[in-house]
C-alpha positions in Angstrom: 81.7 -22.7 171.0 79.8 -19.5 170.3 82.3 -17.6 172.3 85.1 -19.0 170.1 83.5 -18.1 167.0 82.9 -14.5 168.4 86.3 -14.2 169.3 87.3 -15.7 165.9 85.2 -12.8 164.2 86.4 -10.4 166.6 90.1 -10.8 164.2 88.7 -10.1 161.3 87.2 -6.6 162.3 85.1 -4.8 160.1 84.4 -7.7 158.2 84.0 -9.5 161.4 81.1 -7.3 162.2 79.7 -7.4 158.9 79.3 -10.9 159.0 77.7 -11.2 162.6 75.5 -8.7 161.5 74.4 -10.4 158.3 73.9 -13.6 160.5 72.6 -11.8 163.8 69.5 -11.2 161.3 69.3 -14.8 160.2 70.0 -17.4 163.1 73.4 -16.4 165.1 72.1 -16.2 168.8 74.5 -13.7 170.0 73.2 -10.1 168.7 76.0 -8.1 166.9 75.8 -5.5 169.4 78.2 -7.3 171.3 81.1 -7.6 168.8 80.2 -3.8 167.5 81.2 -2.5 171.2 84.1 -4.9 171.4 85.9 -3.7 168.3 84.7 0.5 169.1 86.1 0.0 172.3 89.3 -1.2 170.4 89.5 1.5 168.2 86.5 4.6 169.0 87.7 6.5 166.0 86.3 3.8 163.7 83.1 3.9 165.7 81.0 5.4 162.8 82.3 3.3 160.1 82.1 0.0 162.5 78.4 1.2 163.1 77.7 1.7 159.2 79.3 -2.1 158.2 77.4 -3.4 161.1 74.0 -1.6 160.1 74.5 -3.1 156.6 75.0 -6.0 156.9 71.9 -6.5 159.0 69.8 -5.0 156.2 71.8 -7.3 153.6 70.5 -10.7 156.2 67.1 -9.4 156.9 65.3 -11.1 153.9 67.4 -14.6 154.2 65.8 -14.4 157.5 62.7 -13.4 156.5 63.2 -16.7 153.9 64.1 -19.1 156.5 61.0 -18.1 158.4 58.8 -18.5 155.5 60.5 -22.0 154.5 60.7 -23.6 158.2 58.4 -21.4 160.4 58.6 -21.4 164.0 60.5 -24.3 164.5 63.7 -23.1 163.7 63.1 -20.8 166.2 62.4 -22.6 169.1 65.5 -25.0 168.2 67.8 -22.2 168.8 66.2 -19.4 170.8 64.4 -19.1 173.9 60.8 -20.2 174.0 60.3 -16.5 176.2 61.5 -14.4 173.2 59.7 -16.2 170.8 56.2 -15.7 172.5 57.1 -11.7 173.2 57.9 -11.2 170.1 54.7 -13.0 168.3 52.3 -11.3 170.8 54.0 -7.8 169.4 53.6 -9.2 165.9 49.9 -9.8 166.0 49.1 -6.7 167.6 51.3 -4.9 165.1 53.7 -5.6 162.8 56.1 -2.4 162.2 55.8 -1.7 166.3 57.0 -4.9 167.1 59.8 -4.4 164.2 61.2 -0.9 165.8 60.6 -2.1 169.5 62.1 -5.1 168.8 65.4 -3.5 167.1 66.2 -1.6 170.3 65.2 -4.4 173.2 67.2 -7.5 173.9 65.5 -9.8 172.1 67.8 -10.9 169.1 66.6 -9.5 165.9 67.2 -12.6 164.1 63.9 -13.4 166.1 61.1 -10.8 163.9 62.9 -11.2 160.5 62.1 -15.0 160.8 59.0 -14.6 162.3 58.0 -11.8 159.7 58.4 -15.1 157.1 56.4 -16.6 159.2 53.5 -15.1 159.4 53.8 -14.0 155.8 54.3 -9.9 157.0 55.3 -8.2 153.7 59.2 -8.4 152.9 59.2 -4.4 151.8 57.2 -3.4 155.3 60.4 -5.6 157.5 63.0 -4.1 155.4 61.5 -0.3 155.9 61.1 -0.7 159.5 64.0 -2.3 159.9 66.2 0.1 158.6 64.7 2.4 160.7 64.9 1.0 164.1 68.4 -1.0 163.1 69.9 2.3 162.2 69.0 3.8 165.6 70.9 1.3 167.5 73.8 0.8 165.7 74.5 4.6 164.6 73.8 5.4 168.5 76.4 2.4 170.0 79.2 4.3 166.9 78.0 8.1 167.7 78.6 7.1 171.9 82.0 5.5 171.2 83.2 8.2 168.8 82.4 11.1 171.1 83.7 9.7 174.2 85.7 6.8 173.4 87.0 3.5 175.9 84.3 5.9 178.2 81.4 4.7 176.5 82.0 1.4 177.4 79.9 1.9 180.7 77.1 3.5 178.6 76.3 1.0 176.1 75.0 -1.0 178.6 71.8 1.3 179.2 71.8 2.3 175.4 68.8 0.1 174.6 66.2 1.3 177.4 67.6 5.1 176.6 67.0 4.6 172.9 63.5 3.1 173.6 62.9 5.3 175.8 63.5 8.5 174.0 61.5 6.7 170.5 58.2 6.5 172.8 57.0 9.7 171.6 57.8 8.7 168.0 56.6 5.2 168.0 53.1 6.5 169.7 52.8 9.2 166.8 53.5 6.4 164.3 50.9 4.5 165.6 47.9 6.9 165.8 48.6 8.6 162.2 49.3 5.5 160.7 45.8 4.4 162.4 44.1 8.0 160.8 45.2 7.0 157.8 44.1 3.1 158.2 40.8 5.1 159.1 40.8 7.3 156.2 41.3 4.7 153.7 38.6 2.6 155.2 36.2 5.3 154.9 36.9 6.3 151.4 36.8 2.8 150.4 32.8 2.7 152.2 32.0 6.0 150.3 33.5 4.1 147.0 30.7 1.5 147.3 28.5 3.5 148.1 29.0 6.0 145.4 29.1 2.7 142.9 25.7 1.4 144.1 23.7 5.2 143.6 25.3 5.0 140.4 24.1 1.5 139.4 20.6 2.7 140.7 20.6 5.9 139.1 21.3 3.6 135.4 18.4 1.4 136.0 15.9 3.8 136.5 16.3 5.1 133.2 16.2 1.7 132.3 13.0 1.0 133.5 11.6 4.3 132.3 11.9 3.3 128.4 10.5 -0.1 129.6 7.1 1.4 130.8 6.0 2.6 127.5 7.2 0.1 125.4 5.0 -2.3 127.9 1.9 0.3 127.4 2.4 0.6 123.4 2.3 -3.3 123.7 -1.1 -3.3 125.4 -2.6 -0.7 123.7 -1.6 -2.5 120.4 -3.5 -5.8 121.8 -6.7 -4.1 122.9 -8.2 -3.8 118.9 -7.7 -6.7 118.2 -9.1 -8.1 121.6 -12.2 -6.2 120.5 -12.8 -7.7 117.3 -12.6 -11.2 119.0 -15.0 -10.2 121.4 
């Protein structure tokens, strides 16, 4: 049945591929990569233009997935999807978020996957849609760039095109992580130094406080001691 309504897409062409993408990033189980290569190989001087419909349309699904997932949680997922995917993809989620987003736009695990469970487990909307149009972009702009340069020949490449992609956005994704960890750092600190700025500040008030207290308290007792006298 999903072969027939892949094939059945596979007519309509670009729109075909805007659709599966749109729905590749809510609940379709087959990823769009597959219908993108289909129709390139068809026609490799529409490569790029395939590989921008696709791209958009992903972005255009990603918060009705993102929806879903925050609606239904994670068991929509396991009714359609593979129990496997599921638990890689959560373990990359609670180590980090916008890794497992880019890493997860370039490895087999269908993307429909991190938008739902982004919703989930409540991952801001903004952050999934940045990311995603990062790593998305990468895969589908490098599947159009392959065709377009080398036509029906890159039909033997594609296969490979995930591991190359992720392996070649190591580098990147390990720089991501350590300066977005200096400034996670950063913040952290200047928020500590806030506080403790706040608190001298509050002590510094007080003292002057206390200060007009002192003789006001002595005026008071040296006021008391005539009349202490004359009792006596």
């Amino acid at each position: 049945m999903l072969q027939q309504l892949l094939d059945f897409l596979e007519n309509f062409g670009a729109w075909g591929l805007f659709i599966h993408a749109f729905i590749d990033a809510v609940i379709f189980p087959i990823p769009a990569f597959f219908l993108q290569v289909s129709l390139s190989a068809f026609n490799p001087s529409n490569a790029l233009w395939l590989a921008t419909v696709g791209y958009i349309g992903c972005l255009l699904g990603t918060p009705f997935g993102y929806w879903i997932g925050k609606a239904l949680g994670h068991s929509l997922l396991y009714k359609f999807l593979k129990k496997e995917w599921i638990d890689k993809a959560t373990a990359m989620f609670q180590k980090s978020g916008e890794t497992a987003i880019l890493i997860g736009s370039f490895t087999p695990i269908p993307f429909k996957v991190f938008t739902i469970l982004s919703g989930c487990l409540n991952f801001p909307l903004w952050r999934l849609i940045a990311y995603a149009a990062i790593g998305r972009a990468i895969k589908f702009y490098a599947v159009g760039t392959l065709f377009y340069l080398y036509g029906r020949a890159a039909s033997s490449m594609v296969n490979d095109v995930s591991l190359y992609i992720f392996l070649g956005a190591i580098p990147f994704i390990l720089l991501f992580i350590y300066v977005r960890k200096r400034i996670r750092d950063k913040n952290k600190q200047a928020a500590q130094e806030a506080v403790i700025a706040e608190s001298n500040l509050s002590a510094e008030q007080m003292l002057p406080e206390a200060e007009q207290t002192r003789p006001a308290a002595a005026s008071e007792r040296d006021a008391l001691r005539p009349s202490m006298k004359l009792d006596k």
